[in-house]
C-alpha positions as CSV (number, residue, x, y, z in Angstrom):
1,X,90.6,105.5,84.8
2,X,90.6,102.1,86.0
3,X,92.3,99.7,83.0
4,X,89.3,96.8,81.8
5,X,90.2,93.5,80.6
6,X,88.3,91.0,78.9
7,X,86.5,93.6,76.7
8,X,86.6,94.1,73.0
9,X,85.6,97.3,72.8
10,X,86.4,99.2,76.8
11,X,89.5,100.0,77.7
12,X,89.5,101.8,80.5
13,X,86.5,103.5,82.6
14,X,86.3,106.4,85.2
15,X,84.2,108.1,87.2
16,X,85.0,111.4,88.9
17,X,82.7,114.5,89.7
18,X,79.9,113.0,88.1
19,X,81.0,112.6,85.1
20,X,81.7,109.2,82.9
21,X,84.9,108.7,81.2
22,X,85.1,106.0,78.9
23,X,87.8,105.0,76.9
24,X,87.3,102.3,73.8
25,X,89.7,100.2,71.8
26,X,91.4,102.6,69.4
27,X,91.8,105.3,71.9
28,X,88.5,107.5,71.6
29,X,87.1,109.1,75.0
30,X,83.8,109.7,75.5
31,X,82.5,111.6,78.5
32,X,79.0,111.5,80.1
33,X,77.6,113.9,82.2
34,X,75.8,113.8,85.8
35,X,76.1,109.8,85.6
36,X,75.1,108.4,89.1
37,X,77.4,106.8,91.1
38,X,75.6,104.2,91.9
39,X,75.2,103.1,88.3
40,X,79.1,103.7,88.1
41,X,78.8,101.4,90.9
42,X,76.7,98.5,89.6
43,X,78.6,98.8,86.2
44,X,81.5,97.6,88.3
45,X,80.0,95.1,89.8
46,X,78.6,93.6,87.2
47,X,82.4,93.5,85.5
48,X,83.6,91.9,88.6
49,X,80.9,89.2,88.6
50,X,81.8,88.6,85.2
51,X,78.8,90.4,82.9
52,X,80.2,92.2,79.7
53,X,81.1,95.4,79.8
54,X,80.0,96.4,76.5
55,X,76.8,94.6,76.8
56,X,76.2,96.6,80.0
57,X,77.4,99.8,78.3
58,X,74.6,99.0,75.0
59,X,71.6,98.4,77.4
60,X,71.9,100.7,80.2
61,X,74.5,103.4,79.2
62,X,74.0,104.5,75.6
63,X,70.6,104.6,75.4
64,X,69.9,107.2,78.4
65,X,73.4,109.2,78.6
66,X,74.7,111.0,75.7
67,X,78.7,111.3,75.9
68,X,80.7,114.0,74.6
69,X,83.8,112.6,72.7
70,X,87.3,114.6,73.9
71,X,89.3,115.8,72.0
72,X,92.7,114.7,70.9
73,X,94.5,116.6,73.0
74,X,92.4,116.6,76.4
């Protein structure tokens, strides 16, 4: 997962296989199945050109993917 900074509530984001992995202040992980890459992509993107992450997250993310929070010990 690569480490975020600048956000209140991310902490860290993946993407492998085609799944998600997002990791929020206080340590929960949620994981989102058959996510595109190319939204992975522009997610990044829009964190490099200096968007917010969590305002990117609340408008195209949430809304359209439904995570599965891990467990504790995954």
């Amino acid at each position: 997962m690569k480490e975020i900074t600048g956000s209140s509530n991310i902490e860290a984001i993946g993407h492998k296989d085609g799944t998600l992995s997002v990791r929020f202040k206080g340590g929960a992980v949620y994981d989102y199945e058959n996510f595109p890459q190319a939204l992975h992509d522009k997610w990044m993107e829009a964190h490099l050109a200096g968007e917010s992450v969590g305002s990117f997250f609340h408008h195209h993310i949430k809304p359209h993917y439904e995570g599965k929070k891990r467990e504790a010990s995954e």
